[in-house]
Each structure stands twice: as structure tokens, then as C-alpha cells.
C-alpha positions in Angstrom: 64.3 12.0 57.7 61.9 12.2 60.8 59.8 14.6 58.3 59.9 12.0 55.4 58.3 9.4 58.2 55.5 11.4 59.4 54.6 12.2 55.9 54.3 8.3 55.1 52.7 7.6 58.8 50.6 10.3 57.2 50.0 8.5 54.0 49.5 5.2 56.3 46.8 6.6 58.4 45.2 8.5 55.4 44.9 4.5 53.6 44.1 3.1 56.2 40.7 5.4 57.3 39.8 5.0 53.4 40.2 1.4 53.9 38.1 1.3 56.9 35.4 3.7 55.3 35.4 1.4 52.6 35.1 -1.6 54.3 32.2 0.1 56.9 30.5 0.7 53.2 30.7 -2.5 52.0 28.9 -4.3 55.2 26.4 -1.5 55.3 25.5 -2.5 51.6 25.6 -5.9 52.8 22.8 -4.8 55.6 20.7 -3.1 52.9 21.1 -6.1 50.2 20.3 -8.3 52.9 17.2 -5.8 54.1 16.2 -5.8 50.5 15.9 -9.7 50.1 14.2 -10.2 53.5 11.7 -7.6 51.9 11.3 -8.5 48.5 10.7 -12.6 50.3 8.2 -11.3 52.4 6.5 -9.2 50.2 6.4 -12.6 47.5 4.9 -14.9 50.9 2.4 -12.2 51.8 1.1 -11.8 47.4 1.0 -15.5 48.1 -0.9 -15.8 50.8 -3.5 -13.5 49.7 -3.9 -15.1 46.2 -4.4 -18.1 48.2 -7.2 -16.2 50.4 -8.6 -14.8 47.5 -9.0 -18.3 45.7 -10.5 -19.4 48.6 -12.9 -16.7 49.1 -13.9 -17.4 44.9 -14.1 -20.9 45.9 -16.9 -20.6 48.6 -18.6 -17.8 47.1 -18.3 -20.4 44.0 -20.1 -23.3 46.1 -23.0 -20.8 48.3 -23.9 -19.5 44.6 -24.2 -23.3 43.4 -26.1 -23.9 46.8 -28.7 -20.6 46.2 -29.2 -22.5 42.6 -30.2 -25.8 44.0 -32.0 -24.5 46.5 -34.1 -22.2 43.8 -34.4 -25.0 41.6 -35.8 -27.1 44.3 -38.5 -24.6 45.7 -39.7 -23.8 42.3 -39.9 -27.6 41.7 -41.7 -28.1 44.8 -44.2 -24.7 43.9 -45.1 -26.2 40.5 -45.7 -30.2 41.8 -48.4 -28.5 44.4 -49.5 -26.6 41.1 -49.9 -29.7 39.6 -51.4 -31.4 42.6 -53.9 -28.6 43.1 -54.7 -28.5 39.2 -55.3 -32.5 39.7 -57.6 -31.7 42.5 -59.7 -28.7 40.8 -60.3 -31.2 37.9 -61.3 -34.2 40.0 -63.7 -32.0 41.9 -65.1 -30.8 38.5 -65.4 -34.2 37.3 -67.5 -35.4 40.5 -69.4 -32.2 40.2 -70.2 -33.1 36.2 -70.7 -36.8 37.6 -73.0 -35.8 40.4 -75.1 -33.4 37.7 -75.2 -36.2 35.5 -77.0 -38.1 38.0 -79.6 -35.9 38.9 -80.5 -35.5 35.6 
């Protein structure tokens, strides 16, 4: 009888470690589950956050090109009103040149 309850203290201990090594699984799959969402959220925040800088960065690259534009269409403006001017000026001269030649004649 003493044998037949050892052998079932045995069988007790014996369930009860596989119950604990089970249970010791469990939360450590519980840790890495937990491990994995905390990654997979920051890794979602962080692809966020750098779409977000990279819109930005295409946004201001978007308004200094727009800027460069203006700023070439204004200059070349500018270059071909002082054409214009100076073309207005060589023909004025030539005209009081012809006008003073006519005169002397």
C-alpha cells in the first residue's frame, strides 16, 4: 500500500511539473506575443512618421522649386523690359541723329 502511494505521489509530482512547465510556456508566449505587438506598433508609428517626413520634405522641395520658377520668370522679365528700354533708347537716339542730319542739310 505505502508502494501504491509513492507511485501516485509520483504520478502527482510528475502532473504537476508538466503543469507548471506548461503554464511557465504559456506566459512566456504571452511575453513574446506581447513583444511582438509592441514591435509590429512601433515599427507601423515609425513607417508613419517617416511618410509623414517624407511628404514634408516633397512639400518644401515642391514650394523652393515653385520659388526658383518665379524667381527665373521674374529676372528674365526684368532682362528683356531693360532690352526693351535700351532698344527704345538706341532708336530715339537714331531718330535725333536722322533729325539732327536732316537739319543740317
Amino acid at each position: 500500500m505505502m508502494l501504491c502511494d509513492v507511485l501516485q505521489e509520483r504520478d502527482a509530482q510528475v502532473d504537476l511539473k508538466k503543469r507548471r512547465k506548461d503554464q511557465e510556456k504559456q506566459v512566456e508566449e504571452g511575453w513574446v506575443d506581447n513583444d511582438k505587438l509592441k514591435m509590429e506598433d512601433y515599427d507601423r508609428k515609425m513607417h508613419e512618421r517617416l511618410q509623414e517626413m517624407y511628404k514634408r520634405k516633397q512639400e518644401t522641395a515642391k514650394v523652393i522649386k515653385d520659388q526658383l520658377y518665379q524667381s527665373k520668370v521674374k529676372h528674365i522679365k526684368e532682362y528683356k523690359e531693360q532690352m526693351l528700354e535700351g532698344e527704345l533708347v538706341k532708336r530715339k537716339a537714331l531718330e535725333e541723329l536722322e533729325k539732327d542730319r536732316l537739319k543740317e542739310l
